[in-house]
C-alpha positions in Angstrom: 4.4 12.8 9.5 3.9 16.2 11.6 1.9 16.5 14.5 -1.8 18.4 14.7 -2.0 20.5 17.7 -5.7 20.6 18.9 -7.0 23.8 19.9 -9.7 22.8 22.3 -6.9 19.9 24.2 -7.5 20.7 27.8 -11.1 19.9 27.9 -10.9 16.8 25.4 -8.0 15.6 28.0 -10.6 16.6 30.6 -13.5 14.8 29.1 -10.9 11.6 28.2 -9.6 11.1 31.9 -12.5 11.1 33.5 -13.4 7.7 31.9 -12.1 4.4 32.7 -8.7 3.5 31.1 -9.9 0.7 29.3 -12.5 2.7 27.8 -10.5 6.1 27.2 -7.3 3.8 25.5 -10.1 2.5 23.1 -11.4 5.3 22.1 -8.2 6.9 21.2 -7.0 4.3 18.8 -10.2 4.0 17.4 -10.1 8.0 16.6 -6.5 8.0 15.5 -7.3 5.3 13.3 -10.1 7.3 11.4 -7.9 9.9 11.7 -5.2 8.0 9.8 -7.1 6.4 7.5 -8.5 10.0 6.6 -5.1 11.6 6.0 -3.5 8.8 4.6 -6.3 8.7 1.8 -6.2 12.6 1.4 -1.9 12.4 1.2 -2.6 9.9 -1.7 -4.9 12.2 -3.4 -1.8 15.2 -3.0 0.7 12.7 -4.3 -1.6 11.9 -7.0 -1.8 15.7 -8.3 1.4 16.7 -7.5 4.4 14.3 -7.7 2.8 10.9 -9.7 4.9 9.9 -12.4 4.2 5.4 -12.0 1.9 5.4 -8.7 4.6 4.2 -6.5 4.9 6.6 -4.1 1.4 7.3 -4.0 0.5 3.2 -3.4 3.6 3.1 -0.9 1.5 5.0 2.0 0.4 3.0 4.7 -0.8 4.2 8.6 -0.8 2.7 11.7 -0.9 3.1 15.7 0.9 1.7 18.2 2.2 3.1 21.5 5.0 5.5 21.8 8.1 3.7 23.5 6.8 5.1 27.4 4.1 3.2 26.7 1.2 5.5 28.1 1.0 7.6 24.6 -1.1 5.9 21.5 0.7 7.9 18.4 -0.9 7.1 14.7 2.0 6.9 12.0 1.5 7.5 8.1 4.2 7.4 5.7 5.7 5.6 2.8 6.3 1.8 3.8 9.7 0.6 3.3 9.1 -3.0 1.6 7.0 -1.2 -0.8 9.6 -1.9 -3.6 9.6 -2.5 -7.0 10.9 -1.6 -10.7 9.8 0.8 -13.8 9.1 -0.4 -16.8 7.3 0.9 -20.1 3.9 -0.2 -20.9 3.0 -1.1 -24.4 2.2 2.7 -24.9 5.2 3.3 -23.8 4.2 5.1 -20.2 6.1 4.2 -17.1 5.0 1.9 -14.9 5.8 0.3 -11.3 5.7 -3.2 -11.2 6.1 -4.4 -7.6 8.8 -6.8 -7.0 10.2 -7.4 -3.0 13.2 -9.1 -5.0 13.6 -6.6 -7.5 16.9 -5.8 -8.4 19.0 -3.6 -11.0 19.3 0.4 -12.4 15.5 0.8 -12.6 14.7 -0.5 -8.9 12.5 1.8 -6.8 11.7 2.2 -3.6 9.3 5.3 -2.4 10.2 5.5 1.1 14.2 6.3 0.0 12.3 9.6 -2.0 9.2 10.4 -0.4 11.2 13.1 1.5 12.9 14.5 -1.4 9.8 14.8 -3.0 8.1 16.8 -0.2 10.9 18.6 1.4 12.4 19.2 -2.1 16.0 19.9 -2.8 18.9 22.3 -3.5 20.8 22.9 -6.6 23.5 20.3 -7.0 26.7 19.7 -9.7 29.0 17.4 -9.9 33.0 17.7 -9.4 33.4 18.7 -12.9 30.4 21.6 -12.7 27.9 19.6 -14.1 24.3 20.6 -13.3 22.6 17.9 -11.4 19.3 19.8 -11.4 17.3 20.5 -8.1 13.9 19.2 -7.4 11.1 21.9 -6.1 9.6 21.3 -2.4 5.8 20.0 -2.7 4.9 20.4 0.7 2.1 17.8 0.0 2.3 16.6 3.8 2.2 19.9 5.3 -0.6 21.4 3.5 -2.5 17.7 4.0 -2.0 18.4 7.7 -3.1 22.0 7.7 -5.6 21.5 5.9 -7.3 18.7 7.5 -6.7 20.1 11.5 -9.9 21.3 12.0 -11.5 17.8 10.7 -9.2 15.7 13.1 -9.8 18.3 16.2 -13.9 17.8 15.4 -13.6 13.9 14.9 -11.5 13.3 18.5 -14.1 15.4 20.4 -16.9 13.8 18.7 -15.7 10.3 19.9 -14.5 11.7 23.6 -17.8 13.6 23.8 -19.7 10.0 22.6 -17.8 7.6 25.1 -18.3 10.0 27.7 -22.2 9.9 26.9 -22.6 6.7 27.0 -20.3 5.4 30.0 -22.3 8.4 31.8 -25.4 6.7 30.9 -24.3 3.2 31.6 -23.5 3.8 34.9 -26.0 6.4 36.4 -27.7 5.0 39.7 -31.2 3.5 39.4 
């Protein structure tokens, strides 16, 4: 999705390695985890404004973490899920809707994670051989300006849980 650089790192990294591994690895998926959950819902909202025409893409985003392929970083993923597929059909009032199908098959097939970057990246001009206009489709930018806009939240959530396991293992294990 993009990466959030925190402006305070060296003394959150400070604060995270002087605790226990166990402890530190647990508190960083647990604040990645809030921190995906918090962009993935506010991504949903942007899609929602900006690019909705049946709710597909928009119900497509899912987030996870896992551990990069080292093994020693924990990275949290958001992004449109690839199984997340379906058709669109008309309603009875005639709007277009996404009917989720994993077998679905045909012209009216869709699958969000094929056009989630075309939707935010945007594209150029194109024709065909004969000089048709193919139309062009404007960049949204919904995932940067999610990103950018929600920074300053992340960077205040990951302190506040370094600076609270850090408490309390302090207090756990002060000498009596």
């Amino acid at each position: 999705m993009g990466r959030i650089e925190l402006i305070g790192a060296q003394v959150l990294t400070a604060n995270m390695l002087s605790l226990p591994r166990d402890i530190r690895e647990a508190v960083e998926k647990s604040a990645i985890k809030e921190a995906n959950e918090l962009v993935a819902d506010q991504l949903k909202g942007s899609i929602r404004q900006q690019a909705s025409e049946t709710g597909a893409l928009e119900k497509s985003i899912r987030h996870d973490v896992r551990k990069a392929k080292g093994g020693n970083v924990l990275i949290g993923r958001i992004g449109a899920d690839y199984n997340h597929v379906g058709t669109v059909e008309r309603n009875k009032k005639g709007k277009k809707v996404f009917k989720k199908n994993k077998n679905a098959a045909g012209k009216n097939v869709r699958r969000p994670a094929k056009y989630y970057h075309l939707m935010n990246l945007g594209t150029k001009d194109r024709q065909t051989k004969k000089g048709y206009k193919r139309g062009s489709v404007d960049a949204l930018n919904f995932r940067e300006k999610t990103i950018e806009r929600l920074a300053p939240i992340i960077e205040r959530l990951f302190e506040k849980a370094a600076n609270d396991a850090l408490k309390k293992w302090q207090n756990e294990n002060l000498p009596f």
